[in-house]
N, C-alpha and C positions, 0 to 999 in steps of 0.2 A: 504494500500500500504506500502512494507516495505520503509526502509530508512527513508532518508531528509523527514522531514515535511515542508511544505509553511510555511515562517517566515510570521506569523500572523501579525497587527495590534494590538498592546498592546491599551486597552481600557484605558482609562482615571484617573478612579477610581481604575484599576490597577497599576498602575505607582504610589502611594504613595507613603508614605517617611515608612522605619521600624517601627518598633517598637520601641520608643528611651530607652535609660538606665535610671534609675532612677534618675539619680542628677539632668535630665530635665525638672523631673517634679514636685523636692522638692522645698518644699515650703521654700521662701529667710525667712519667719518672723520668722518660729524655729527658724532661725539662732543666732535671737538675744542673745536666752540664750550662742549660742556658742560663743560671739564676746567676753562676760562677762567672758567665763571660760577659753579665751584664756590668757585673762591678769592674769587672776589667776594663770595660771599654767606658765609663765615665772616669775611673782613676786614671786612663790613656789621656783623656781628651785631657783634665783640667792639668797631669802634667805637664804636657803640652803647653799649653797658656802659662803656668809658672816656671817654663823653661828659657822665658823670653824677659823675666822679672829678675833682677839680679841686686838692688837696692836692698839693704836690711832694714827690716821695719816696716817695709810694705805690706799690704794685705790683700787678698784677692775675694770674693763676698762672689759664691758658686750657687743660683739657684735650679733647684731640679723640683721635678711632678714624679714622684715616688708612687706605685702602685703595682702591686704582687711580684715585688723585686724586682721591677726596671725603672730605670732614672734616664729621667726623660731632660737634657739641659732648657729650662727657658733663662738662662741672662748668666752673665757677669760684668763683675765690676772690680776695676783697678782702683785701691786707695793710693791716691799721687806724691803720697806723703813718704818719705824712708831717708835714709840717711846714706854716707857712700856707699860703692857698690863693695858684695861679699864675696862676688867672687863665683865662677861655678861651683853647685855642688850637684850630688846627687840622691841625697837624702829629702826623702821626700813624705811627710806625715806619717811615721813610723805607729805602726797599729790601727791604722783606716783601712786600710787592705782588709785587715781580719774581722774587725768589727761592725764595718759598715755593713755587708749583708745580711747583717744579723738585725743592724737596727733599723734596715729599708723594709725586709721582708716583712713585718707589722705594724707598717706604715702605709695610709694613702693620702696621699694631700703634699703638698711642698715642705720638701725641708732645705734649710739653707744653711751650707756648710763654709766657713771661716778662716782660711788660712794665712797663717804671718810667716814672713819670708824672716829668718835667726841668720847669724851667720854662717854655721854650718849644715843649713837647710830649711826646708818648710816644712811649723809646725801647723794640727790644730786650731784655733784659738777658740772655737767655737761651733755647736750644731743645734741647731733650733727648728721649730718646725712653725707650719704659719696655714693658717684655715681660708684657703679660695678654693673655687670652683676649678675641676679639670681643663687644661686648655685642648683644645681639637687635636694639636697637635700630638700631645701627650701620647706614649704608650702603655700599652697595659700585658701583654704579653711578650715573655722574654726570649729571645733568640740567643743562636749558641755563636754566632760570628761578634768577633772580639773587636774586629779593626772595621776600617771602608773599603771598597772595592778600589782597584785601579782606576780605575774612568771617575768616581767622585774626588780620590786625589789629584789626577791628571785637572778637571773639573774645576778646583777649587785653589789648585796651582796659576791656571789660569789666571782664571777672577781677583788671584791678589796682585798677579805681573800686569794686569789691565789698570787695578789698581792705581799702582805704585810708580805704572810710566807718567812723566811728565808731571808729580809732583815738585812743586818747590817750596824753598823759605826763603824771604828776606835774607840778607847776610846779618848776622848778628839778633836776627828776631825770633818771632814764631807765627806760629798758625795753628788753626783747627780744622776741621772736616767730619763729615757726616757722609757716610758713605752705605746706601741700601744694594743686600743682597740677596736676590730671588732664589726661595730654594723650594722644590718640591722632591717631596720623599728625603732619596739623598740625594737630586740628582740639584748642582749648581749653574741652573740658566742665564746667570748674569747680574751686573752690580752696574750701580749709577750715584754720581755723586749729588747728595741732597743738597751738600752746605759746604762750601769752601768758603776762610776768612784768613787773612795773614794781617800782622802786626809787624810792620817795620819799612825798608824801602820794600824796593823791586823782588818779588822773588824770586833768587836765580839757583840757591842752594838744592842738590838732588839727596834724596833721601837715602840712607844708609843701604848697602844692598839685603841686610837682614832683613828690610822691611817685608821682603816678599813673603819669609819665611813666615813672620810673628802675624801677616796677615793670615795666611794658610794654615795655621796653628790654631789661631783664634774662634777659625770658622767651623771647622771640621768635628769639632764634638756635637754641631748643630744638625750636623746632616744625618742624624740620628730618628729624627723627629717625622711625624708624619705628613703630606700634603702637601698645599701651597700654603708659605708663609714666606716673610721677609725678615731677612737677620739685620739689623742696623749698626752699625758700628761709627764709633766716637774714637775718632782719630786728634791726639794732640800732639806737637812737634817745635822743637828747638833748634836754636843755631848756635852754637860756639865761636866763635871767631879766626878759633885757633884752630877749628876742627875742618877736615875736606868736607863729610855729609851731615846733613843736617838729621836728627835725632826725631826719629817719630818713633810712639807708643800707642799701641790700643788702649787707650782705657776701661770702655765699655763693649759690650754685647749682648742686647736684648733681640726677642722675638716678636714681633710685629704681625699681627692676626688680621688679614682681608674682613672684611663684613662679610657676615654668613646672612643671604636674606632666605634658605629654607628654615623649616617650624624645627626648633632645638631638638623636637624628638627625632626628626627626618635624619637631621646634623649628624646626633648621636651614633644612630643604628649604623648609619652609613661608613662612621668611623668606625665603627666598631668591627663591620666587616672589612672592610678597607685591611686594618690594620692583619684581620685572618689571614684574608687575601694574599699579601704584601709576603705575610711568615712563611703561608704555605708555597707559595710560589718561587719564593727564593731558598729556601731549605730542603721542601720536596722534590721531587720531579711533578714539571709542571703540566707533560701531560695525564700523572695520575691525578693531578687535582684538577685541572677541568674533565677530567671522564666522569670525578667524583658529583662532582655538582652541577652537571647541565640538566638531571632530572627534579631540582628544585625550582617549581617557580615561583615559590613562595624567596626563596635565595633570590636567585636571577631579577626578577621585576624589580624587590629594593634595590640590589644595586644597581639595577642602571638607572633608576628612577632616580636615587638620591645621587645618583655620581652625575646625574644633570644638573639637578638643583645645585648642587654642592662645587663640582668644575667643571660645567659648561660641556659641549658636545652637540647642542641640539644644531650647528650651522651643518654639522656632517650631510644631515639629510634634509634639512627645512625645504631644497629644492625640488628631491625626491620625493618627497613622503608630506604635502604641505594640509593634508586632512590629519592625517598623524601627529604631526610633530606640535600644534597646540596643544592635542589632548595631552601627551607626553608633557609639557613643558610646562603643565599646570603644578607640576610636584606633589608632595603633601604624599597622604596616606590614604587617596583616593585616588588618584594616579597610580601605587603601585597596585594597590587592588586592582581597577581597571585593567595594565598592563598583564597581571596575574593570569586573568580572565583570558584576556587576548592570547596570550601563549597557548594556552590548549590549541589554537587553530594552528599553531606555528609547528611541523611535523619535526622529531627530534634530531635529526642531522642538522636543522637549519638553527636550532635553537642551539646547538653543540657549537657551530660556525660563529653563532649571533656572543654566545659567552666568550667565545676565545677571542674572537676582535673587541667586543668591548673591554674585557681584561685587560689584553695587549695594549688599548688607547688610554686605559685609564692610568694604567702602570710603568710605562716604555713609549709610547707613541708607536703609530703607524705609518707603516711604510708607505708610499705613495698607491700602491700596488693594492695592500690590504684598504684603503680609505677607499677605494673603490669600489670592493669587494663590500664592504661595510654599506655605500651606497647603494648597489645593488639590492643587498638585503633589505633594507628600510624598504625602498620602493617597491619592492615584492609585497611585505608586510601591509602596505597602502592600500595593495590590490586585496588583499582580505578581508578588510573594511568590507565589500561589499557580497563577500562570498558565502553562501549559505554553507551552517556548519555539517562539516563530513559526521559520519559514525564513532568516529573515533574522538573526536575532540568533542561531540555531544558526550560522549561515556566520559570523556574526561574529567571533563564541567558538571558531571552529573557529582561521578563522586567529589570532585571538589565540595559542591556545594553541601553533599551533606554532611563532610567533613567538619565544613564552616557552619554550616546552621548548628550541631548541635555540640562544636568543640570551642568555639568562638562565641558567637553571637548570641546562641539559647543553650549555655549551659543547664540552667535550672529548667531547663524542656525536657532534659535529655533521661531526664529518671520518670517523668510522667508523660509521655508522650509514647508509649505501648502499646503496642496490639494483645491481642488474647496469647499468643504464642511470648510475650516479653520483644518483641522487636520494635525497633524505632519504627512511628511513622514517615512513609517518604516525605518527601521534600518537594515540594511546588512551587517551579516559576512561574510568578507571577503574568511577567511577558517571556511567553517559549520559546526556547534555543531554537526553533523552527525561524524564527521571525529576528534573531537575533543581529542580521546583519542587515535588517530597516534601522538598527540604533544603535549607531556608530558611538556615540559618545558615552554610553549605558555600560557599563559594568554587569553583565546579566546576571552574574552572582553575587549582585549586591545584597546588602542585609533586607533592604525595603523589597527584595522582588525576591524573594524566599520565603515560601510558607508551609509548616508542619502540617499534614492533614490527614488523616486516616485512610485506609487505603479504600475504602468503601468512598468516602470524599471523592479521592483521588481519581477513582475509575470513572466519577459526574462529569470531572471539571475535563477530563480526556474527551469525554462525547460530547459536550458544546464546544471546546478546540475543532476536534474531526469535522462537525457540523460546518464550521469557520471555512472547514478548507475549501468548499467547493468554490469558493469566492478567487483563489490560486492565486494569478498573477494580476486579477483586480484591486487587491488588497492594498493600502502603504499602513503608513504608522500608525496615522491620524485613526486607522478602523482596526488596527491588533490594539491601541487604547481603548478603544469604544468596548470590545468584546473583552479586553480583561475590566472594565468599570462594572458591566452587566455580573461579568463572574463574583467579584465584589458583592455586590448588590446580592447575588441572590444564596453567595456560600460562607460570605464573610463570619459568620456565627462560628462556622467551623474552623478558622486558619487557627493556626497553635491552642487550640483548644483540645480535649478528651472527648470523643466520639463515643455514647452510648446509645446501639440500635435500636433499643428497646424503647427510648426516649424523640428518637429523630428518625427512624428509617423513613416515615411517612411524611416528615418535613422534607429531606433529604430528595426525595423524589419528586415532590413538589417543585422544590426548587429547580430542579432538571428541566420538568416537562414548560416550566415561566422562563426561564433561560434559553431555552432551547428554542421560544417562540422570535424572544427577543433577536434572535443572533439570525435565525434565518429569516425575518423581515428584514436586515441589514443585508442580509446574503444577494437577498431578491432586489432591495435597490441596487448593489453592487453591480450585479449584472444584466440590468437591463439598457 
């Protein structure tokens, strides 16, 4: 029979949960090597930054976002104060190494650790902790790599020789500078100077050739951190008279956060998986972690939905796909529902394609090659919009939905909503997957267009549908509204309600045979 199929009875052991993504089912005890190479890798970085500080008496002020033992750098700061210089050493806070993972690992929130440059080396001086909100960038899960890769050194090697050409001092003077530096993930896309000022004549003095170094130093514990963010750095510099280069020092280095305009819960999730993403991809092999997770769509739609909202992507396809890419671009947690929804029509080769090119753009960028391929997809995706749903992606959306109605949405349904056998009542679209591709912008598995109803219900609201159909290719939207209003109208008593025959069988058929008048007096205008 063409058309509407009978909304089935989702079986039991079809209603499972997906396939979950891999960090659910990695094992917590590897971790341990990573708890170890966390503290490694922020004792790297701030040595680093005090290996460029050689005054006694100076202090360096290290703030970190501490959470299930990773320390995430947001800022430092040089105190300008110290007395002649000590000299190299190599001593460097003797008993932080041992202690600090002990005092990170039962901490969340910021702590800000204190160091004073002695003479023969840097102590302590202080560790405190301080109550703000998680920054985006912040990590939360600890990785077992100690150091950066070659390409963020090479990266950030760069960025301080772009720096460093063509500053100067007065002879005899000074200057300042403010200098911002783009970083996403780890990867260092480029720096720009905010604020140049010099105090004295002309300036002709060139800066020490360390300067490259101490700038490359200063940065790199940053590229730690997650996303897009900007590192700012406060450059201060002196002349000697006596001396060939003139003396620049970092002082400062804070994190500087873009405007997030998606809804902070969207923000959260997004980094939250982001940051999965990011672990499993760069630790595991990454084609088992895309095999693992192209059969979540509950996965897949947040992330690409919030990695829109979040950094951008929708220009890939606005050309391709320009019915698309509004609904898409609306964000929020109606958008990835929607998108949810739409995947079921998306067949799984193309949605395996669709997660590995988005990964790749969100993670690495895309190659000229792959943006095309991407393109391609989208506008495929367009063409769906208007295609009535196959068997398969009805079965899908079926059991989605009754996944969501009674594990989401109506949990407290889900114990009183029984048949005589103990089975849940089906599930009822409101407007049927039949007609779902008249309403393009509709979520069909939304909360409002699902409804609980007994199966004795269910087999009514099936025969004024079927009744509907002879109407075929006369129908639009404006008349699958009309015909779920009447449904309304005449079954409403029953939606997530407890069905007793013995009380409504004779209501129950009433309503049929009033429904059934209504719908084919629409049939008959339809097609005259």
């Amino acid at each position: 029979m063409d058309g509407i199929e009978p909304e089935e009875d989702i079986p039991a052991e079809k209603v499972g949960r997906e396939l979950p993504p891999p960090w659910e089912t990695r094992d917590t005890a590897a971790d341990e090597d990573a708890l170890r190479a966390e503290t490694t890798a922020a004792l790297s970085g701030m040595r680093g930054v005090t290996s460029h500080v050689e005054q006694a008496g100076a202090s360096l002020v290290f703030r970190f976002w501490a959470q299930n033992g990773v320390l995430t750098l947001l800022s430092w700061k040089r105190d300008g104060t110290g007395t002649d210089s000590a000299g190299k050493s190599a001593a460097f806070a003797p008993g932080l190494e041992t202690h600090l993972p002990t005092f990170v690992d039962s901490r969340t929130g910021e702590i800000v650790l204190t160091l004073q440059r002695e003479r023969h080396g840097w102590g302590l001086r202080a560790l405190t902790t301080s109550e703000n909100s998680k920054p985006l960038e912040a990590r939360t899960l600890p990785v077992r790599r100690t150091g950066v890769t070659a390409d963020t050194l090479a990266q950030t090697h760069a960025m301080a020789t772009q720096l460093a050409k063509g500053l100067r001092v007065p002879d005899g003077g000074r200057a300042t500078m403010l200098a911002d530096v783009l970083l996403d993930d780890e990867r260092v896309l480029g720096a720009t100077t905010a604020r140049y000022e010099s105090h004295g004549g002309p300036p002709i003095r060139e800066p020490s050739p360390v300067l490259v170094a101490q700038l490359t130093q200063a940065l790199l514990p940053f590229t730690h951190g997650l996303g897009p963010r900007t590192v700012r750095l406060t450059l201060e510099a002196e002349h000697h008279r006596a001396e060939r280069h003139a003396r620049w020092r970092v002082m400062e280095a804070v994190t500087l956060r873009p405007a997030v305009e998606a809804p902070p819960d969207l923000a959260a999730e997004h980094y939250a998986l982001y940051e999965r993403i990011l672990r499993e991809w760069r630790e595991e092999t990454q084609e088992a972690f895309l095999q693992a997770g192209v059969s979540s769509t509950e996965f897949l739609a947040t992330w690409f939905i919030s990695g829109l909202a979040l950094r951008g992507g929708i220009a890939l396809f606005e050309a391709v796909a320009p019915r698309l890419a509004p609904i898409l671009a609306r964000g929020g947690s109606e958008a990835v529902a929607w998108f949810r929804s739409f995947l079921a029509r998306v067949r799984p080769a193309e949605r395996e394609q669709f997660h590995r090119l988005w990964t790749k753009a969100q993670t690495q960028g895309l190659s000229v090659a792959e943006k095309e391929q991407l393109r391609k997809l989208m506008a495929h995706f367009e063409k769906l919009l208007d295609a009535k749903l196959g068997r398969d992606a009805s079965d899908e959306l079926r059991k989605m939905a009754h996944r969501d109605f009674y594990g989401k949405f109506h949990t407290d349904l889900a114990k009183l909503l029984l048949d005589e056998r103990g089975k849940p009542y089906p599930v009822h679209h409101r407007l049927p997957l039949e007609y779902a591709h008249l309403f393009e912008r509709l979520n069909i598995n939304a909360r409002e267009n699902l409804w609980g109803v007994h199966e004795a219900v269910h087999k009514k609201l099936n025969n004024i549908w079927t009744a509907f159909r002879r109407a075929k290719g006369k129908a639009n939207e404006q008349d699958v509204q009309k015909v779920a209003a009447i449904v309304d109208r005449h079954f409403g008593r029953w939606f997530n309600q407890r069905y007793e025959a013995s009380h409504s069988a004779s209501s129950l058929t009433k309503a049929e045979a009033d429904a059934l008048d209504e719908v084919k007096a629409l049939v008959d205008l339809l097609l005259k």
